[in-house]
NUSE-589449 format. One line per 3 residues: number of its first residue (from 1); their letters; for each residue y, z, x of C-alpha. Coordinates in Angstrom, 3 decimals, always signed. Example, Ala and Ser with C-alpha at 12.3 -4.5 7.8 and 13.67 -1.06 7.14 Angstrom:
<nodes>
1> AS> -4.500 +7.800 +12.300  -1.060 +7.140 +13.670 $
</nodes>
This chain:
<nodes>
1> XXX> -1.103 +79.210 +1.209  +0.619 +76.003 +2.304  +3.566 +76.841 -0.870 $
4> XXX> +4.542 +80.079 +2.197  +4.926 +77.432 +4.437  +9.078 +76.980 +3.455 $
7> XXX> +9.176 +80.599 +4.203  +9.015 +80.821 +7.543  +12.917 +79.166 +7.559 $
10> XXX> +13.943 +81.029 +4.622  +13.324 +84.463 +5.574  +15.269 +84.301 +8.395 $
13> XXX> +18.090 +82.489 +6.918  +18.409 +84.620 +3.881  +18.505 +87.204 +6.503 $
16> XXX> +21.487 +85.893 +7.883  +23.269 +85.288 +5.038  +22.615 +89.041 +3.839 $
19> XXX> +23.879 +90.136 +7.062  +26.952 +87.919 +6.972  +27.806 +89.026 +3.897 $
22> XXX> +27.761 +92.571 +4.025  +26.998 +93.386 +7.911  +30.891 +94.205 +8.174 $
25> XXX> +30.080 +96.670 +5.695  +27.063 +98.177 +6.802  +26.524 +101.016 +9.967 $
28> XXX> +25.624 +99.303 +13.075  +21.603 +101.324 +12.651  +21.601 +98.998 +9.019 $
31> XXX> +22.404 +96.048 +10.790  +19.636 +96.023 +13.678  +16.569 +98.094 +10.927 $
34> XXX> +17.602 +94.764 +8.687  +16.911 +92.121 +11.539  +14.012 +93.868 +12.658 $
37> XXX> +12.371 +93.934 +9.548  +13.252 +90.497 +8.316  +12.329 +88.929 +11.646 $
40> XXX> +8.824 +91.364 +11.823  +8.339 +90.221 +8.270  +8.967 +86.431 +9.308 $
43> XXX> +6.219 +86.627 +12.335  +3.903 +88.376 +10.221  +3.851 +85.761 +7.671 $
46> XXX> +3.562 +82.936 +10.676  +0.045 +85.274 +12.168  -1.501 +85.099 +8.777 $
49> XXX> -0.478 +81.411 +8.309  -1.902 +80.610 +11.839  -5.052 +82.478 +11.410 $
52> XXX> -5.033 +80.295 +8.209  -4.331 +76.876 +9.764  -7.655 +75.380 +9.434 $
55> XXX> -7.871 +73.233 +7.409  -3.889 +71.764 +8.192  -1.635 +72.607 +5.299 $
58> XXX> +1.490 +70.156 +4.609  +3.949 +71.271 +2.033  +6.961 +68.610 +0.231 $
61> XXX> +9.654 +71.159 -0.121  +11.008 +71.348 -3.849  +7.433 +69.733 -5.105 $
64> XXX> +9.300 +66.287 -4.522  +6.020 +64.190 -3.352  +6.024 +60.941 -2.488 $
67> XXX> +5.948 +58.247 -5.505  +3.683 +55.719 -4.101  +4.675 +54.125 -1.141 $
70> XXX> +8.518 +55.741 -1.212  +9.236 +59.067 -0.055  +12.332 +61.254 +0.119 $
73> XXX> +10.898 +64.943 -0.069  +11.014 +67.106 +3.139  +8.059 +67.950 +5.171 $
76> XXX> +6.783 +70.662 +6.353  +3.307 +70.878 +8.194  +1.354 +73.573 +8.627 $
79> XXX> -1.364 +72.981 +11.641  -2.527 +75.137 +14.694  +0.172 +73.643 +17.462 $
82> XXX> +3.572 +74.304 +14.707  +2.452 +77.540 +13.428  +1.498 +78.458 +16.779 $
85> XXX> +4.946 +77.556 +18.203  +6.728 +79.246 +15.328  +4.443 +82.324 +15.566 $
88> XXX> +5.675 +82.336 +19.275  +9.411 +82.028 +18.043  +9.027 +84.311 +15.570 $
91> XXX> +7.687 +87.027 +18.386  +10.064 +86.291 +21.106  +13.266 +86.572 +18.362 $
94> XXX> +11.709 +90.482 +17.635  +10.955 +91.300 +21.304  +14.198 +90.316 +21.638 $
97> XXX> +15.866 +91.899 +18.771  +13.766 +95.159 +20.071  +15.205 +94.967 +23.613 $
100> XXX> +19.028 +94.884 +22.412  +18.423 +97.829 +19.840  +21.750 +99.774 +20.533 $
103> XXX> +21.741 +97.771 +23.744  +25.474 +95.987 +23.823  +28.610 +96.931 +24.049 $
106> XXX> +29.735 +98.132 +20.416  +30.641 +95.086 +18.203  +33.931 +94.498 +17.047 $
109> XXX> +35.460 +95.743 +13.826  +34.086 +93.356 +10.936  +31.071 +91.866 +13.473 $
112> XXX> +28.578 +94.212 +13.455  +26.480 +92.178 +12.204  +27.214 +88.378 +14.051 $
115> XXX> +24.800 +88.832 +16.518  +21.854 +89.753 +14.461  +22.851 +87.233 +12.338 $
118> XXX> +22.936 +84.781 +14.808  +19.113 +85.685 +16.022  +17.745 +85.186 +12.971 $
121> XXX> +19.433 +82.097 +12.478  +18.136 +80.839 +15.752  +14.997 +82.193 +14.404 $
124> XXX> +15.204 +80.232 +11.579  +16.124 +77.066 +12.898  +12.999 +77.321 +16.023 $
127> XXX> +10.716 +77.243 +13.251  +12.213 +74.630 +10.927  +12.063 +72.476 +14.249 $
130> XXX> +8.170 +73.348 +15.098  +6.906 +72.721 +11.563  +9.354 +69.643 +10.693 $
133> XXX> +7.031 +66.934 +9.669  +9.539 +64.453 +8.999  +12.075 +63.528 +11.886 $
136> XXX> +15.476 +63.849 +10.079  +14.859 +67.513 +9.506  +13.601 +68.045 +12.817 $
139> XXX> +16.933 +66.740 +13.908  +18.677 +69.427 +11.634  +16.899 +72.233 +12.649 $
142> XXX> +17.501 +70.683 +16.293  +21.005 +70.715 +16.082  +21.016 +73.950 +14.253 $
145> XXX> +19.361 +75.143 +16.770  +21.458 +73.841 +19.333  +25.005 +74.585 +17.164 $
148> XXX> +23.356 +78.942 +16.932  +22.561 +78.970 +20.843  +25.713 +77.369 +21.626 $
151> XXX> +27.422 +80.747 +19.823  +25.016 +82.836 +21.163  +25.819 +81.333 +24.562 $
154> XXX> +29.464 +82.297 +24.606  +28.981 +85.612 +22.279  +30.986 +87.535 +25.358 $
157> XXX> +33.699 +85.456 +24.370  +36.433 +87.416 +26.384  +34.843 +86.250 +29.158 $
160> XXX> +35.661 +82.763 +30.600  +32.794 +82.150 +32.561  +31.042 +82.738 +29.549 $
163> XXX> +33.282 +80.170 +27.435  +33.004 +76.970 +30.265  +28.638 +77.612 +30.242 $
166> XXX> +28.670 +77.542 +26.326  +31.015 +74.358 +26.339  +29.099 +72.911 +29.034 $
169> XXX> +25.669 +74.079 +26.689  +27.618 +72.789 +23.352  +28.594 +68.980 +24.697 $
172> XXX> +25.336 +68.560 +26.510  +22.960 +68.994 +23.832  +25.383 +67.441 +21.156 $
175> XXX> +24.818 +64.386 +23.038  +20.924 +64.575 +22.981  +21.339 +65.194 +19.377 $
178> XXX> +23.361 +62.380 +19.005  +20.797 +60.093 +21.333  +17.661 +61.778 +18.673 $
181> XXX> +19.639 +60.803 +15.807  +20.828 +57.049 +16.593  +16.731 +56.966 +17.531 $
184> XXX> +15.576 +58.082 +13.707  +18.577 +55.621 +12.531  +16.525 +52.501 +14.420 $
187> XXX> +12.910 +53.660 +13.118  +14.709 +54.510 +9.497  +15.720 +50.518 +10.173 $
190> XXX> +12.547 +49.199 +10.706  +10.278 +50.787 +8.621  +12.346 +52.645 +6.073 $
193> XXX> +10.801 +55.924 +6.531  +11.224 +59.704 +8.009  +8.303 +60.949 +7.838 $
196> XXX> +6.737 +60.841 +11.071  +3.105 +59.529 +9.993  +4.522 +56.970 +7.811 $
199> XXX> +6.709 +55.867 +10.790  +3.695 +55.819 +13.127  +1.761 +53.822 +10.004 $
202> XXX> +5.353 +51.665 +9.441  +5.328 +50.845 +13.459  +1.797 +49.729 +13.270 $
205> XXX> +2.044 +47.473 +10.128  +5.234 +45.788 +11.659  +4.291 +45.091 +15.658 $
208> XXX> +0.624 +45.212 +15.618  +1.233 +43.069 +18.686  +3.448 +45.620 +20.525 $
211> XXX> +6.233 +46.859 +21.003  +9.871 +45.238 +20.985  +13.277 +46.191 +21.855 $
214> XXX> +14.258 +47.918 +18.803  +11.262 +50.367 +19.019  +11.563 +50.597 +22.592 $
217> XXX> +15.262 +51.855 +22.364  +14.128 +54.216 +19.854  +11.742 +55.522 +21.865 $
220> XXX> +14.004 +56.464 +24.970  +17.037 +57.560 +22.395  +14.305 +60.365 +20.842 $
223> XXX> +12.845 +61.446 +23.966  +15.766 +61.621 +25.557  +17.323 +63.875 +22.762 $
226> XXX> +13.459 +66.198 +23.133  +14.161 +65.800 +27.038  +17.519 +67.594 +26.779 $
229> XXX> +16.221 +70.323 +24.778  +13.220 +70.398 +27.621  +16.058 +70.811 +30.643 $
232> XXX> +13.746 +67.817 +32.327  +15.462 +66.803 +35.537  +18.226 +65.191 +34.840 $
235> XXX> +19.490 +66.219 +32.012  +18.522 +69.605 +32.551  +22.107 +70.781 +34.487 $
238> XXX> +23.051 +72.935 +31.512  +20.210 +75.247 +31.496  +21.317 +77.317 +34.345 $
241> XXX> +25.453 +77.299 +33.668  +24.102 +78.723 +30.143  +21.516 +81.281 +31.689 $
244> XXX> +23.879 +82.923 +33.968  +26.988 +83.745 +31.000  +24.172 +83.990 +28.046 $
247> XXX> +22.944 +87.867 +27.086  +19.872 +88.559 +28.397  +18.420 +88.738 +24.826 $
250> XXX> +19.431 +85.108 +23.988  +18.204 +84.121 +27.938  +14.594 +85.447 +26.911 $
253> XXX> +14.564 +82.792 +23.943  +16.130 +79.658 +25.996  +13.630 +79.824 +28.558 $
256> XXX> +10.837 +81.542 +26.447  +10.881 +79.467 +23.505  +13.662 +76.864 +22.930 $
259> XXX> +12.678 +74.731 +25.675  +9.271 +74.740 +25.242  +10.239 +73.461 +21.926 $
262> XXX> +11.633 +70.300 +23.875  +8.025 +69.793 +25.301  +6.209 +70.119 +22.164 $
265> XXX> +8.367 +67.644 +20.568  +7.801 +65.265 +22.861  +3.889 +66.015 +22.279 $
268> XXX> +4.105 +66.172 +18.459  +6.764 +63.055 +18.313  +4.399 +60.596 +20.750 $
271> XXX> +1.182 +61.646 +19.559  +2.662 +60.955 +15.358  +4.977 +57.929 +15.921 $
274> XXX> +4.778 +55.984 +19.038  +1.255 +56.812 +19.723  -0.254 +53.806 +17.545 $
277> XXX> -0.565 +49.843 +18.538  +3.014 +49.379 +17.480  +4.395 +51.687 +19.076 $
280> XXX> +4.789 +52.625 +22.962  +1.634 +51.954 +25.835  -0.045 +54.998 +26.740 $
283> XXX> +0.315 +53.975 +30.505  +3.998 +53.444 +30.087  +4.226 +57.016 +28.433 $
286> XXX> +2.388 +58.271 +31.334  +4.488 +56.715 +33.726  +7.467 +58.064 +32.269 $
289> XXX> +6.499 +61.535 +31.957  +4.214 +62.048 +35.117  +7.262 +60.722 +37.112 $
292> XXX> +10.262 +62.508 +35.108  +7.705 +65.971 +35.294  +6.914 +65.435 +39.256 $
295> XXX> +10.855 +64.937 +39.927  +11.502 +68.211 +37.689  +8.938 +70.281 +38.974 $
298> XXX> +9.907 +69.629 +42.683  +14.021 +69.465 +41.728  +13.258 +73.121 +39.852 $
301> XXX> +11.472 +74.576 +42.349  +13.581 +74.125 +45.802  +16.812 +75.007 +43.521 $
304> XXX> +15.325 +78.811 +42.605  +14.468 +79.191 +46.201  +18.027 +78.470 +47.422 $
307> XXX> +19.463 +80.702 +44.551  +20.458 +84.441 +44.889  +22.147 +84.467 +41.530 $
310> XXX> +18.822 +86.160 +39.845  +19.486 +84.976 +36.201  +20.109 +81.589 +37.662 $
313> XXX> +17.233 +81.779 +40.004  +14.919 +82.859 +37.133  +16.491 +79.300 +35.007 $
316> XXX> +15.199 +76.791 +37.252  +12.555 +78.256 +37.514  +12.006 +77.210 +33.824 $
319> XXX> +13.236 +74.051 +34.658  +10.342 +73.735 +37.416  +7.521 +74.836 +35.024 $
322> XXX> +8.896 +72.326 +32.587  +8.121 +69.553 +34.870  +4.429 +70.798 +34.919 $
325> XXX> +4.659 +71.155 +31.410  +5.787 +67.802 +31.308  +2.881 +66.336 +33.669 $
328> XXX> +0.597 +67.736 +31.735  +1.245 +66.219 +28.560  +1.829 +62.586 +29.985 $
331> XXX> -1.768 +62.337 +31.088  -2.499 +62.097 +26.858  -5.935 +63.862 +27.795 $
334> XXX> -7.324 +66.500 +24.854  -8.311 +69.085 +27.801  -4.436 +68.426 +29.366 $
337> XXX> -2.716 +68.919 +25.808  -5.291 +72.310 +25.582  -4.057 +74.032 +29.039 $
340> XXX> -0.074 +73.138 +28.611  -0.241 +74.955 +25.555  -2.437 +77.529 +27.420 $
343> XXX> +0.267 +78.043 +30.158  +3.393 +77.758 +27.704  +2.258 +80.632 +26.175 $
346> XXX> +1.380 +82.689 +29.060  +4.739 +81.530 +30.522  +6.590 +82.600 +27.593 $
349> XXX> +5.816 +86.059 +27.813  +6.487 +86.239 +31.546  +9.705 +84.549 +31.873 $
352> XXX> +11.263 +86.750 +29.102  +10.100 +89.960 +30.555  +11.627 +88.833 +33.445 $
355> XXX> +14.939 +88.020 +32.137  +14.218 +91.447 +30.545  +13.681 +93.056 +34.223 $
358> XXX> +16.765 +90.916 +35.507  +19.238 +92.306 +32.256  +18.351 +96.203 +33.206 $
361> XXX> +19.450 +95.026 +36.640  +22.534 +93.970 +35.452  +23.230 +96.805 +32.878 $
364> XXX> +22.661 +99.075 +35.585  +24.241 +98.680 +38.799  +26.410 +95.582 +37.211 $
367> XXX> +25.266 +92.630 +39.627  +22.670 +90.106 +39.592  +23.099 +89.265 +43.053 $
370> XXX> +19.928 +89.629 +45.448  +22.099 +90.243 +48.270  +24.236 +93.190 +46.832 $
373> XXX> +21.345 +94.478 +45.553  +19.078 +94.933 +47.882  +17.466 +98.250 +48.220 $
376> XXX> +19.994 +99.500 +45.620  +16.765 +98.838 +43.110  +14.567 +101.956 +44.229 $
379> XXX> +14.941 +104.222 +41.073  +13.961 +101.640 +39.075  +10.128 +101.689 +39.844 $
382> XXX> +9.081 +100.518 +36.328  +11.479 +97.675 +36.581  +10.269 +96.591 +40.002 $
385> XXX> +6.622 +96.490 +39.047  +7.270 +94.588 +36.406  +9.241 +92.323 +37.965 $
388> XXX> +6.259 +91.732 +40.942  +3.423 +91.408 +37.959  +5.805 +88.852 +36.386 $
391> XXX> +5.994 +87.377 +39.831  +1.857 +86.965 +39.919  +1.665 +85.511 +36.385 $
394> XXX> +4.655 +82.989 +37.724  +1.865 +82.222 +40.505  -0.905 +81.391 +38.251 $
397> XXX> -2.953 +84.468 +39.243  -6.065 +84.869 +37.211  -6.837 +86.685 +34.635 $
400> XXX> -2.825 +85.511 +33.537  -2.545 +83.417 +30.514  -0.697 +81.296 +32.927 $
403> XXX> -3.558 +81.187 +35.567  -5.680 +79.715 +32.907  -3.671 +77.581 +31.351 $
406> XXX> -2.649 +75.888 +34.897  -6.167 +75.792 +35.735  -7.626 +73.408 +32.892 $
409> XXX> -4.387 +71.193 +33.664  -4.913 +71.334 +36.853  -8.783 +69.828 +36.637 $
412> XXX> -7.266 +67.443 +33.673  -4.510 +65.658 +36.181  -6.628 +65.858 +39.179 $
415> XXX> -5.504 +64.010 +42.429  -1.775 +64.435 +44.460  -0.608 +66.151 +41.453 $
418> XXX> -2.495 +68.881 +41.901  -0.457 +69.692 +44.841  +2.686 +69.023 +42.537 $
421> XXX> +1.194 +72.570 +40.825  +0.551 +74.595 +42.915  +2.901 +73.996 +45.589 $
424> XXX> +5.960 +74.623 +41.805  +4.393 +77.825 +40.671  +4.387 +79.338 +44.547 $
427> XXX> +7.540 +78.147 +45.513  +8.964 +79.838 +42.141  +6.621 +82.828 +42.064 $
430> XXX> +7.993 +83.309 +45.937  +11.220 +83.397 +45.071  +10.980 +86.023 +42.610 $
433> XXX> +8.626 +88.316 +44.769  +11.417 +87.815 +47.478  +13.834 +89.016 +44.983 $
436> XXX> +11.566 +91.978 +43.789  +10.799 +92.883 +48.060  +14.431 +93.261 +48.987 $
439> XXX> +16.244 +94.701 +45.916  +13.288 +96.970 +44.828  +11.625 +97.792 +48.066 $
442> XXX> +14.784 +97.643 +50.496  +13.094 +95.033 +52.997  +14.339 +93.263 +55.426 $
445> XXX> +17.564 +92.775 +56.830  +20.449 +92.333 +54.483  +21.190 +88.624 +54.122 $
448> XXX> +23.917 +87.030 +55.775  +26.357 +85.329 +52.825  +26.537 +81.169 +52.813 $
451> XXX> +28.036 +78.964 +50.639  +26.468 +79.007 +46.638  +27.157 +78.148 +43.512 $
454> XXX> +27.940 +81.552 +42.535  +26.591 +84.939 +43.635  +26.062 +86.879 +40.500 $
457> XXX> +28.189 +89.901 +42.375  +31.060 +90.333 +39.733  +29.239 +90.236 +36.386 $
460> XXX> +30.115 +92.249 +33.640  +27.524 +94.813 +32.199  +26.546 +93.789 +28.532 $
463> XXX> +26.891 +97.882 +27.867  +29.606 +100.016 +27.059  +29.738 +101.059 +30.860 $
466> XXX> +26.952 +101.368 +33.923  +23.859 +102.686 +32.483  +22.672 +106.092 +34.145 $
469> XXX> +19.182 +105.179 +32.753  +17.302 +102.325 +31.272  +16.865 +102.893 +27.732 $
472> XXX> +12.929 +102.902 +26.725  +13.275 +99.255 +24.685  +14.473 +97.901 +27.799 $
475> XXX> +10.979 +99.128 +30.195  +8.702 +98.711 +27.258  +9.692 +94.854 +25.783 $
478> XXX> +8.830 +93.447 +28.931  +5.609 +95.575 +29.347  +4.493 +94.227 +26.169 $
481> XXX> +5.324 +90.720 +26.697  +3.430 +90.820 +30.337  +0.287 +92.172 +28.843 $
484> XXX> +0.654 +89.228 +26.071  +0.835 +86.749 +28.968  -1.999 +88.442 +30.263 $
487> XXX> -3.905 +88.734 +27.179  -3.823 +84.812 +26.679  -5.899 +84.733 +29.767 $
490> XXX> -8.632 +87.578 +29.063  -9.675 +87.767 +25.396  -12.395 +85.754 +25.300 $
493> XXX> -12.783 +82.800 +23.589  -8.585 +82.136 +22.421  -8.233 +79.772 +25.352 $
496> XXX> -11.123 +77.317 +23.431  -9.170 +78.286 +20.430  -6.620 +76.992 +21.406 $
499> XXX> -7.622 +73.840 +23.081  -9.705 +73.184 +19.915  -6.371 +73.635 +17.776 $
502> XXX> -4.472 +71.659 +19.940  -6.762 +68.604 +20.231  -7.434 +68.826 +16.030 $
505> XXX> -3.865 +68.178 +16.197  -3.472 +65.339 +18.803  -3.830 +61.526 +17.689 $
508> XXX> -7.456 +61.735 +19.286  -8.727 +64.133 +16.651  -11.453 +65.441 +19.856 $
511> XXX> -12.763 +68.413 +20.556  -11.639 +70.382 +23.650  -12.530 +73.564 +25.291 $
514> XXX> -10.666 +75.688 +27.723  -12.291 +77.958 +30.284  -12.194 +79.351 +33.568 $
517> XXX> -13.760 +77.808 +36.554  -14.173 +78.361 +39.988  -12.443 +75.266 +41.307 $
520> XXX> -9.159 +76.596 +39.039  -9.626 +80.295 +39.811  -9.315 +79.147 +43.803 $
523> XXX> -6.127 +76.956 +43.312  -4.560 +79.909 +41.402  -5.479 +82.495 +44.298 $
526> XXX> -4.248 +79.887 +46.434  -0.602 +79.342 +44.647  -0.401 +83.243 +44.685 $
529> XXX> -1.303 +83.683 +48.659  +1.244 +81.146 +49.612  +3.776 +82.775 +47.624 $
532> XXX> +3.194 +86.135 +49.280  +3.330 +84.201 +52.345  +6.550 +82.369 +51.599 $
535> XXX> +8.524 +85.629 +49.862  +7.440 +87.214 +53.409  +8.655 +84.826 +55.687 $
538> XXX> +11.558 +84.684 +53.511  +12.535 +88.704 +53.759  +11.667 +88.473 +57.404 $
541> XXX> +13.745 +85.793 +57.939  +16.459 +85.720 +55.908  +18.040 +81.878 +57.135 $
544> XXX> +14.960 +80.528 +55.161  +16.879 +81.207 +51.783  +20.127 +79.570 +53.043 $
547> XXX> +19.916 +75.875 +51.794  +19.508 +73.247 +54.639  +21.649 +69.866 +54.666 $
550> XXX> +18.155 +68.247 +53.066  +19.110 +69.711 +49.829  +22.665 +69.617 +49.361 $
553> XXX> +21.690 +66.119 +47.307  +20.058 +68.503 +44.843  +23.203 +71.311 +44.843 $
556> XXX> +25.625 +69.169 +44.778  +25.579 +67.614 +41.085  +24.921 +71.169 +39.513 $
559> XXX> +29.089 +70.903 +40.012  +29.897 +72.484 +36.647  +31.618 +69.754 +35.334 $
562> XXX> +30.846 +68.771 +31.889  +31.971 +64.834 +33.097  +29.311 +65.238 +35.907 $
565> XXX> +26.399 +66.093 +33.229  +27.174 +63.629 +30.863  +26.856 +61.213 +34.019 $
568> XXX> +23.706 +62.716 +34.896  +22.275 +62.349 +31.086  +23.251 +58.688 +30.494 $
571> XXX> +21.005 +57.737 +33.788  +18.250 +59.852 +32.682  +18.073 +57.800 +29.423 $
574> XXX> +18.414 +54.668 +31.816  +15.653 +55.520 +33.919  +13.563 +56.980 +31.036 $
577> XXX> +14.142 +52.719 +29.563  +13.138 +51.642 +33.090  +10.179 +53.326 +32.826 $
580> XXX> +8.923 +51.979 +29.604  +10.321 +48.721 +29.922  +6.602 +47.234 +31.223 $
583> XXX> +5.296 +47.607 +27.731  +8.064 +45.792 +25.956  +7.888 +42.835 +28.645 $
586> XX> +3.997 +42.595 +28.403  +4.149 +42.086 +24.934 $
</nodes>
């Protein structure tokens, strides 16, 4: 089965193209059956290659193998983590093709296909990214990636809010591309390769002593490209300009899958490349991504709080549970690697349902703004259920994929950081069950208005006009994807599935089960109390959501200004060097 392998790019690409070339021509019904099927058909094929995953597969596109010790083919591997990430893509993209069916405004003449178009490139390029098994094409399907969301980004291009976030999305993550590629440029150097075992392997046979400068600098120009992707504190300032302009389809990818896809590069790149005695110090790694996670769990999580811009609010968010995500993988512990994948895939579900719950908002009453909102959410009981259950699985409340994923990273990082987890996934859960008390339950007092970065009051509907109802895609996309999150958590035995999958994968080659214990099903109970507590306190008392002198450090560089980013990105790369740095001088 590993010849299918190649599919799961082309599919969606000759999709694309099909639509390109004749979507102009086609009714608008044509357009959207076509992108369901093709990106149905796509995730189907990704299941039944997953299910099929064990042994690995690895496929040379074009049957060019390498010729003894020289290879030029492309890569493609087919183990549990990539076709579990591009089974995940492949979901998302239909969810989120499913939740815009007859959903936008109508397209204009000769477009009526871009947008579906678009998705299925995006589609196309998540998957070329999670199975690339050499680092060049990984760094195409990363930029196409990057070059699609940037389009999808400013789609509402008559807009001009929604023009500066894709510019500021565009020349953020060029730059990380740029940073990945000068990184494959100095490993190319050394050891003459792209493929990312023969790297590792190259590494090894050059420094078995250590590392040195050249593979040091390679190391923080790649991460920091992954990092970018990953919206890790700080280069992550473009994830929320892009979340609040970006249709709520394309917001349920970024935060659902894309920059997950930053984490699980940094996993699959380490673990395959830098891992070996040539390469970068375990402790050093750890260093760098324990501190880099802590600072972007704790940056993430007091930004939502202050936020009443809900699609904004609901972006760092993301950004906090990246830092966890982050945390967890720098331990370089099997039972770690097993619960981050655990609670990426439970948080993938919830986030986009609630970007789902946050885009009905929008499409009906034509705000995202808590304040203006509140109360006005009553009719919407459906929507504000969902939006609370989302809220719990945010929390890490058990059975939730999420629950169970943070609970077997919780008992794999142990210690202070501990705290680090639960006090993230209450702070952000709070916020959103604040959001959910006051705009679909009408309590508390009506805020006062302070100084933000932007209210989310004069936002355009992505409809025609004001919706009088919610459409049924838009109730029952999110439904599905909560009881997925859910799901991750109950049916017994995926969570050792996984685990096992995951550490088959890893550079320890261990066994590793996950499963719930009593120690992790208290800390989750815990992390959801104290967010009922703090979404309480916080409708109760309305000055707690107004953001105290303490944290204007943390508002103030989220300025908007491209100049101010790229600032922000080229000390994240220093500091991600600083961090290392102790391996190269030991050696």
């Amino acid at each position: 089965m590993r010849h299918l392998l190649p599919l799961l790019v082309a599919l969606p690409l000759l999709g694309a193209a099909l639509l390109a070339a004749t979507g102009r021509r086609l009714p608008r019904i044509a357009v959207e059956i076509t992108g369901f099927v093709v990106s149905g058909g796509t995730a189907a094929l990704a299941l039944l290659l997953l299910l099929n995953s064990a042994p690995p597969m690895t496929e040379w596109v074009g049957a060019w193998p390498p010729a003894g010790r020289e290879s030029v083919g492309i890569l493609v591997v087919g183990d549990g983590p990539a076709l579990g990430m591009a089974t995940l893509a492949s979901l998302l993209t239909l969810a989120a093709l499913a939740y815009s069916w007859r959903y936008f405004d109508a397209p204009p003449h000769g477009l009526t296909g871009a947008f579906t178009a678009l998705m299925l490139v995006f589609q196309g390029a998540m998957c070329g990214f999670a199975l690339a098994g050499d680092l060049f094409n990984a760094f195409v399907f990363f930029e196409l990636m990057s070059v699609v969301a940037y389009a999808l980004t400013g789609y509402r291009i008559d807009e001009a809010k929604a023009v500066q976030g894709a510019l500021t999305f565009g020349i953020v993550n060029s730059l990380g591309a740029y940073a990945l590629l000068m990184g494959i440029a100095l490993l190319y150097a050394r050891t003459g390769e792209l493929a990312m075992a023969r790297i590792g392997h190259g590494l090894d046979a050059a420094g078995p002593g250590g590392p040195d400068a050249l593979v040091l600098a390679s190391f923080v120009l790649v991460l920091t490209g992954l990092l970018v992707k990953a919206a890790a504190v700080p280069f992550h300032f473009w994830l929320p300009d892009a979340h609040a302009v970006a249709p709520t389809p394309v917001c349920m990818l970024l935060s659902g899958v894309m920059v997950e896809l930053g984490a699980y590069g940094v996993w699959r790149v380490y673990g395959t490349v830098f891992a070996g005695p040539g390469g970068i110090p375990a402790a050093d790694l750890t260093r760098a991504l324990v501190t880099l996670g802590a600072l972007t769990a704790v940056t993430g999580s007091v930004m939502c709080w202050y936020q009443r811009h809900i699609k904004r609010l609901l972006a760092y968010s993301t950004v906090a549970h990246t830092g966890l995500f982050l945390v967890g993988l720098g331990v370089l512990t099997p039972e770690a690697d097993g619960g981050v994948a655990l609670y990426l895939l439970g948080h993938a579900g919830v986030k986009a349902a609630l970007f789902a719950c946050a885009g009905a908002l929008l499409d009906r009453f034509g705000s995202v703004d808590e304040h203006s909102l509140h109360g006005r959410g009553r009719p919407l009981r459906a929507t504000g259920v969902m939006c609370a259950v989302g809220a719990l699985g945010l929390a890490g409340l058990p059975p939730f994929g999420t629950a169970l994923g943070k609970a077997v990273t919780e008992e794999a990082v142990g210690g202070p950081l501990t705290v680090v987890y639960v006090a993230a996934s209450a702070i952000t859960a709070g916020a959103v069950l604040r959001v959910t008390a006051r705009v679909f339950l009408g309590l508390g007092p009506r805020p006062r208005d302070a100084e933000y970065e932007t209210s989310g009051s004069d936002e355009e509907p992505e409809t025609t006009g004001l919706l009088s109802r919610i459409p049924d895609t838009m109730t029952t996309v999110p439904a599905v994807l909560l009881a997925a999150a859910l799901a991750v958590g109950v049916v017994p035995g995926f969570g050792t599935l996984v685990a096992r999958s995951v550490a088959r994968a890893g550079p320890g080659g261990t066994h590793a089960a996950a499963h719930w214990t009593a120690h992790g099903v208290l800390l989750g109970v815990a992390s959801t109390v104290l967010a009922v507590a703090l979404a309480g306190l916080a409708v109760t008392r309305p000055d707690w959501t107004a953001a105290p002198g303490w944290a204007e450090p943390l508002r103030r560089p989220q300025s908007g200004h491209v100049g101010d980013y790229v600032a922000w990105l080229l000390v994240g790369t220093t500091v991600l060097g600083a961090l290392a740095l102790p391996g190269v001088l030991g050696t």
